[in-house]
C-alpha positions in Angstrom: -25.6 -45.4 -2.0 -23.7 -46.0 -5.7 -26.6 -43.8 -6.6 -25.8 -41.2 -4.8 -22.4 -41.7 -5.5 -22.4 -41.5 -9.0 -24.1 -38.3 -8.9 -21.8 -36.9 -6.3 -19.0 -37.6 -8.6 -20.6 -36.2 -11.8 -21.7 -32.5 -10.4 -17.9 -31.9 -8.8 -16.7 -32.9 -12.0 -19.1 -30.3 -13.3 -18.0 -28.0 -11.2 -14.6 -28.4 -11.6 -15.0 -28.0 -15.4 -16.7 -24.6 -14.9 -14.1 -23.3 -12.3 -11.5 -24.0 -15.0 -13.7 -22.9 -17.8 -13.4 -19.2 -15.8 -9.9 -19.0 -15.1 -7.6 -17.7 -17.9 -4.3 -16.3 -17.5 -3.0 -14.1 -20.5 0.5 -14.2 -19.7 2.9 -16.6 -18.1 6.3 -15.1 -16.6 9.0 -17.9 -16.3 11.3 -17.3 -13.5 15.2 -18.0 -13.3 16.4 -21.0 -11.6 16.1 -21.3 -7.6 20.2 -21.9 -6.4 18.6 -22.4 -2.3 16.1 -22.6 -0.1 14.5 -19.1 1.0 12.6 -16.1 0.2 12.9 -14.7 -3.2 11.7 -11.3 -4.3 10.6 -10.6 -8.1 10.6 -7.0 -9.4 7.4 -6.5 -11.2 8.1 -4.2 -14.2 5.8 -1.4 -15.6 4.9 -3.3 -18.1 3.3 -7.0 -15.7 1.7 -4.0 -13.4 0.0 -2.7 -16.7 -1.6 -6.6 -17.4 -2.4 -6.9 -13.6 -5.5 -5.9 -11.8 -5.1 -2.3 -10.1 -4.3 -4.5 -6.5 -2.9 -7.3 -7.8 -5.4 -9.5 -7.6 -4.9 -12.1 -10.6 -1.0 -12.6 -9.6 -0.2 -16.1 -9.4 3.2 -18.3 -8.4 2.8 -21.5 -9.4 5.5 -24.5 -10.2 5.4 -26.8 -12.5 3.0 -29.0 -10.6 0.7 -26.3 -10.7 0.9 -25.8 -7.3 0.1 -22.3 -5.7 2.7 -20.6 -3.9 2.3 -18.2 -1.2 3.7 -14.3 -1.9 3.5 -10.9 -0.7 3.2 -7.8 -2.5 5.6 -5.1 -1.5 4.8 -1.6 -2.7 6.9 1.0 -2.1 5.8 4.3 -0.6 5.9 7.6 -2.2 8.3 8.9 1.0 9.8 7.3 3.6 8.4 9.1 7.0 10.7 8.9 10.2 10.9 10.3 13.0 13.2 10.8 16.0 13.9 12.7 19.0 15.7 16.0 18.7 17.7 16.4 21.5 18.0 19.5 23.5 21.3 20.4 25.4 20.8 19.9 28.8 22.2 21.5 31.8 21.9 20.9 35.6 21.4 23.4 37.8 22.5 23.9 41.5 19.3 22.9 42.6 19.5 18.7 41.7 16.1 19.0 41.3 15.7 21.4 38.4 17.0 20.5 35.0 16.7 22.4 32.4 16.6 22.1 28.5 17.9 24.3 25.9 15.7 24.3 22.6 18.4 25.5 20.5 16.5 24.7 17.2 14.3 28.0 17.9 11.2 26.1 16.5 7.9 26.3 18.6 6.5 22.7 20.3 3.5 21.2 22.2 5.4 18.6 24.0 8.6 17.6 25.9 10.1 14.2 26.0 12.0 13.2 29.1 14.4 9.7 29.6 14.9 8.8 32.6 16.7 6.5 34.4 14.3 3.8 36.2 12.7 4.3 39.3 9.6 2.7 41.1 9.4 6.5 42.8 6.5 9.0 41.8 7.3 12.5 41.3 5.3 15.8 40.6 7.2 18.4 38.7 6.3 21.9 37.2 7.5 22.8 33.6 8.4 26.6 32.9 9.9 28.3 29.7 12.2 31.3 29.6 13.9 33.0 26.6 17.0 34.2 28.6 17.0 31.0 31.4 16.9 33.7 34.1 13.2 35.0 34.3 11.1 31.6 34.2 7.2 31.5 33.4 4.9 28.5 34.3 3.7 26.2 31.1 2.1 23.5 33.1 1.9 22.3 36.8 1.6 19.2 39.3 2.9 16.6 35.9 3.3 13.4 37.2 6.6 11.6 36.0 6.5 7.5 36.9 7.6 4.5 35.7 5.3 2.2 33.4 5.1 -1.1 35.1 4.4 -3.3 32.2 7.7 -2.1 30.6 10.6 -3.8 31.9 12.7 -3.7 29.2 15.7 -1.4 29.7 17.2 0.7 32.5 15.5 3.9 31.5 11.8 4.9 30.4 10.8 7.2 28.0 8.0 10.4 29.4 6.2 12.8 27.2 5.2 15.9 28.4 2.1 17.8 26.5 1.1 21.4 27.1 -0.2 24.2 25.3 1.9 25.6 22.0 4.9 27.8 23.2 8.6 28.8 21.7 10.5 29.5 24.1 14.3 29.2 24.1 14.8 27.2 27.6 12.6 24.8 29.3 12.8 23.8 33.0 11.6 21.0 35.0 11.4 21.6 38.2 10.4 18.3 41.1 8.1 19.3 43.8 8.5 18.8 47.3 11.4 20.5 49.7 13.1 16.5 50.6 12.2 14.4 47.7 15.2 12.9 46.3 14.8 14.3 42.2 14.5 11.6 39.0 17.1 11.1 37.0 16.5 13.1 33.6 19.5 12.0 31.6 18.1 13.5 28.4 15.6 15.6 26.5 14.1 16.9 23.6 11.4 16.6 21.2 9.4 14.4 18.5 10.8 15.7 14.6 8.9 13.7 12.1 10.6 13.8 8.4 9.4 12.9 5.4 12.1 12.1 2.4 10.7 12.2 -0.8 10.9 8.5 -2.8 13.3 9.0 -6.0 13.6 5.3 -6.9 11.3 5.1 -9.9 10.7 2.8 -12.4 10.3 4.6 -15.9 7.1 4.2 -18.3 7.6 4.2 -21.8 7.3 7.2 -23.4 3.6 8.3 -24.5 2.9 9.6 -27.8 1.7 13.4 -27.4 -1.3 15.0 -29.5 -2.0 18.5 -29.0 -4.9 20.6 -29.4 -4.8 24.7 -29.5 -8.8 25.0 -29.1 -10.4 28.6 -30.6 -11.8 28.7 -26.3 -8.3 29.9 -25.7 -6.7 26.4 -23.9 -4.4 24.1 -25.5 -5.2 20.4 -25.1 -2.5 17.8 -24.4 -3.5 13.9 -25.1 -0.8 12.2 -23.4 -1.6 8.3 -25.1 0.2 5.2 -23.5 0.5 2.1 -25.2 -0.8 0.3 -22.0 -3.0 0.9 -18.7 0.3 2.0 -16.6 0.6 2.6 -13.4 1.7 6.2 -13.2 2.4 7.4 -9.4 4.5 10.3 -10.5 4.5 12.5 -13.6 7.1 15.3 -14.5 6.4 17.6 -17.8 8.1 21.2 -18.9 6.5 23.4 -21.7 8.0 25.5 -24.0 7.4 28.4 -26.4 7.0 31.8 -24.4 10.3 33.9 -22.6 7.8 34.3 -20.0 4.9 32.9 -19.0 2.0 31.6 -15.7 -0.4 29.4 -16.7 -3.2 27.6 -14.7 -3.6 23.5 -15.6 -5.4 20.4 -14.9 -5.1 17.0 -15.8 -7.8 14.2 -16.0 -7.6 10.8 -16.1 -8.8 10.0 -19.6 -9.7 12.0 -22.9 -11.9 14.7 -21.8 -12.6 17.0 -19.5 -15.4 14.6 -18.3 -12.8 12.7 -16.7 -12.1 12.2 -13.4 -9.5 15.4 -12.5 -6.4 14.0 -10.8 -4.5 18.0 -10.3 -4.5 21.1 -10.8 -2.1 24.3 -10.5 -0.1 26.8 -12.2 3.3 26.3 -13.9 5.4 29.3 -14.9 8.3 29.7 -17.1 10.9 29.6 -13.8 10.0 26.2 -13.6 12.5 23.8 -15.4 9.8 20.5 -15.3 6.6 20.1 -13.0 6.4 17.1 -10.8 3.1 15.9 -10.0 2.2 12.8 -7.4 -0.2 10.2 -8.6 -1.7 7.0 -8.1 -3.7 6.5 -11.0 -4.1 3.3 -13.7 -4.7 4.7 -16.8 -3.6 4.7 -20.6 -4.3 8.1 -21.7 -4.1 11.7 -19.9 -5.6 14.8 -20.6 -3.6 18.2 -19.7 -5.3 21.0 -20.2 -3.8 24.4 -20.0 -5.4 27.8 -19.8 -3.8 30.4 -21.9 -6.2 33.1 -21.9 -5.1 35.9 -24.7 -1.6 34.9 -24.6 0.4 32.4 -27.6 0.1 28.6 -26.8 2.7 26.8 -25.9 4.7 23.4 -26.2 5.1 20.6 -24.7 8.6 19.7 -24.8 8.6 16.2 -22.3 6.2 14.3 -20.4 7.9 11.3 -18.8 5.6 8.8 -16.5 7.1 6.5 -13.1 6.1 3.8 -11.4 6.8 3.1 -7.6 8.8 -0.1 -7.3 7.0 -2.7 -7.3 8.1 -6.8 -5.7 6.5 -9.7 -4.9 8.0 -12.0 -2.2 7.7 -15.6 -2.1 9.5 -18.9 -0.3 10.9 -20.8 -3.0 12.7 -24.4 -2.6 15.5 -25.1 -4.6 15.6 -27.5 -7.7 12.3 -26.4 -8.5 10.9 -24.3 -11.8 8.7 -21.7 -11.0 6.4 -19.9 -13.3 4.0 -16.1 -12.7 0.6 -15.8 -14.4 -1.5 -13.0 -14.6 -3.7 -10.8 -16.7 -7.0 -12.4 -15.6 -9.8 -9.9 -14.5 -12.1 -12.1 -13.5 -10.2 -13.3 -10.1 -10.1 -12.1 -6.6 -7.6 -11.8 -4.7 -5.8 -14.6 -2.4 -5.4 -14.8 1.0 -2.3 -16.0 2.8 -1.0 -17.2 6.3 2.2 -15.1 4.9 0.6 -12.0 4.8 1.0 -12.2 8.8 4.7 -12.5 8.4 5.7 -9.7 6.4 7.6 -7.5 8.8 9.7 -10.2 9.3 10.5 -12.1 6.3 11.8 -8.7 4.6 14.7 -8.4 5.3 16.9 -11.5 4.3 15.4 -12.0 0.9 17.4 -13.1 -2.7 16.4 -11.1 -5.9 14.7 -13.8 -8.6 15.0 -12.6 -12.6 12.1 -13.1 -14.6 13.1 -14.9 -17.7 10.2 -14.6 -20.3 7.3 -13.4 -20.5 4.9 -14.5 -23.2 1.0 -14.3 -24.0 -0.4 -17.9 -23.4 -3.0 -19.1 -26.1 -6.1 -17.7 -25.7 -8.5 -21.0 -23.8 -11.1 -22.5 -26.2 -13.5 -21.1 -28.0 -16.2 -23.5 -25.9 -14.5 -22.7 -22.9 -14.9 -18.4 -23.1 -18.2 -18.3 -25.0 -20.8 -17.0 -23.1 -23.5 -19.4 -24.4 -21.3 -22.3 -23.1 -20.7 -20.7 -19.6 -24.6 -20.3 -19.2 -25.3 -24.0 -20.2 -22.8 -25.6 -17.8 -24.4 -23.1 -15.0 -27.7 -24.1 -15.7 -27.0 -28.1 -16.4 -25.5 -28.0 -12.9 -28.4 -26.3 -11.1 -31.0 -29.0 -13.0 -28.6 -31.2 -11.9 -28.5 -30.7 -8.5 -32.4 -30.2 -8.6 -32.8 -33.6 -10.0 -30.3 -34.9 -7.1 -32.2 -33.0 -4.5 -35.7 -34.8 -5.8 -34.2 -38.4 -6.1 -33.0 -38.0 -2.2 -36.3 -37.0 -1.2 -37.8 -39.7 -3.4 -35.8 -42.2 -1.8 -36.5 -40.5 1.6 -40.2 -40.9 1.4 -39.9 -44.4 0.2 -37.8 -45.2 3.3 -40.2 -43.4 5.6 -43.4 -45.6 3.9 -41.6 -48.7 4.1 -40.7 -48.3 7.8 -44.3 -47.0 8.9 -45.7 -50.3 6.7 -43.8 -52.4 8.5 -45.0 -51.1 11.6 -48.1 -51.2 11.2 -48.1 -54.8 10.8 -46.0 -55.6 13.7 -49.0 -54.2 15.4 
């Protein structure tokens, strides 16, 4: 049993040794002191994102035990998208059981949305459209309006109506049957969806700009970062023509080989270009056609990042340090990652101190020829573990069936 022990012991520590001899961490991040208990959220500059794997994956919080803490990253969009009702004017009629809506917007729709008050009573009701609420035409027919019972939240519930496309200026609802005792449709309208562009950017440092005027009539832009940004937007104007319409596209890289990220046409009424991107990359190509006409100038070509935080519960009275830059690891997973809607909105902003580029690991740690011969001395290790058990295995076995035998 020491035997197996022993070995036990030596091939973790084996193990452990190789583990570490795989995980480096170019840069360390020191954070500012923790005043409380609670969630902290770090803004990750341009410049961490540019170190960092495209999604993260090598970002570590650790203290100074070396303990890892849990995070979140929050990313944020390139437009907010909402949407709400648009309510329509509505007016009862002399018949209680007729209400109709005014779609004063003028815009066309597939689809009504009714509140009403509750009721555990079922109604049938016809929907019609007019454009002078006088002459009605039928949309849709026998619609059944009731009451979901597993939502009891409330003292209204929320219908939606879908029929074919149609703009007309007045919708009408109309309950079926001569005695039936009409809902109560307190309000109406329809689903708007708006999207508002993002305009909280983080700025890239400037590239340096090499251009090209080729003899095959194009002029060749090398936009050439001094790291692998993040770029999610980019904005450029040219210059050098009163008047001009030119077709463009842009790769990710140093030729036209490149993946193409856009293309289009940009004109002299333009005063910049704004293109949408989510691409990691240190160099761009733009590459613009300009036929038989003079080339033209560049004038700016400014880079952005999306914001970009990590979230984490800190306790107080302790130092807390961020690694990254390592390519080699994956991602972690965390029980947090289940909380996120709900630990974002009461969180503390956490400065970043310094950041500075850790020493390199050992030679014998990062050569390849020393990463092999630690893999292979742990699998003849384990190989010569695996024999000795079923050495000592068959030894047992003999013994026992001896000593049978000579009971017998």
């Amino acid at each position: 049993m020491y035997s197996y022990g022993f070995f036990l012991v030596v091939i973790s520590s084996m193990l452990c040794q190789y583990s570490a001899a795989q995980q480096s961490f170019r840069y360390k991040a020191s954070l500012d002191s923790v005043a409380q208990d609670g969630f902290y959220t770090i803004h990750l500059s341009s410049t961490i994102v540019a170190e960092c794997q495209p999604q993260f994956e090598d970002i570590r919080v650790k203290d100074n035990a070396g303990n890892d803490i849990p995070y979140i990253i929050k990313k944020q969009p390139t437009a907010s998208v909402a949407t709400d009702v648009d309510t329509f004017p509505l007016t009862q009629t002399n018949n209680p059981g007729k209400v109709v809506l005014q779609n004063s917007s003028g815009i066309g729709t597939k689809q009504l949305v009714l509140f009403i008050k509750n009721s555990a009573a079922i109604r049938t009701v016809t929907l019609s459209g007019s454009d002078d609420a006088v002459h009605w035409f039928a949309i849709k027919e026998n619609i059944v309006l009731a009451k979901d019972d597993d939502n009891d939240a409330g003292t209204s519930f929320i219908q939606t109506i879908h029929f074919p496309y149609c703009k007309y200026g007045y919708f009408q609802v109309s309950m079926q049957g001569k005695d039936a005792l009409p809902l109560n449709i307190f309000k109406g309208g329809v689903y708007r969806t708006t999207s508002t562009p993002n305009r909280n950017f983080d700025v890239i440092p400037q590239p340096k700009i090499v251009q090209h005027d080729s003899s095959d009539k194009k002029s060749y832009f090398r936009l050439q970062f001094d790291n692998n940004y993040r770029i999610d937007q980019l904005q450029f104007s040219l210059s050098g023509a009163k008047f001009f319409n030119r077709a463009f596209t842009l790769y990710n890289g140093n030729t036209t080989n490149d993946a193409m990220l856009a293309t289009g046409k940009i004109t002299s009424g333009d005063i910049s270009l704004t293109l949408h991107l989510q691409v990691k990359a240190n160099t761009l190509l733009l590459v613009i056609n300009n036929l038989d006409n003079a080339p033209l100038t560049l004038r700016r070509a400014t880079a952005f990042q999306l914001p970009v935080d990590l979230i984490a519960y800190l306790d107080a009275g302790k130092n807390y340090n961020l690694f990254f830059g390592d390519s080699t690891l994956q991602a972690p997973v965390y029980d947090l990652q289940y909380f996120r809607d709900s630990i974002q909105a009461n969180v503390r902003p956490l400065a970043i101190k310094t950041i500075e580029k850790t020493a390199p690991p050992a030679k014998v740690q990062t050569s390849t020829h020393f990463s092999g011969w630690l893999l292979w001395s742990i699998i003849i290790a384990v190989l010569l573990l695996l024999i000795y058990f079923s050495y000592t295995l068959l030894k047992d076995i003999n013994r026992k069936t001896t000593n049978t035998d000579a009971h017998l």
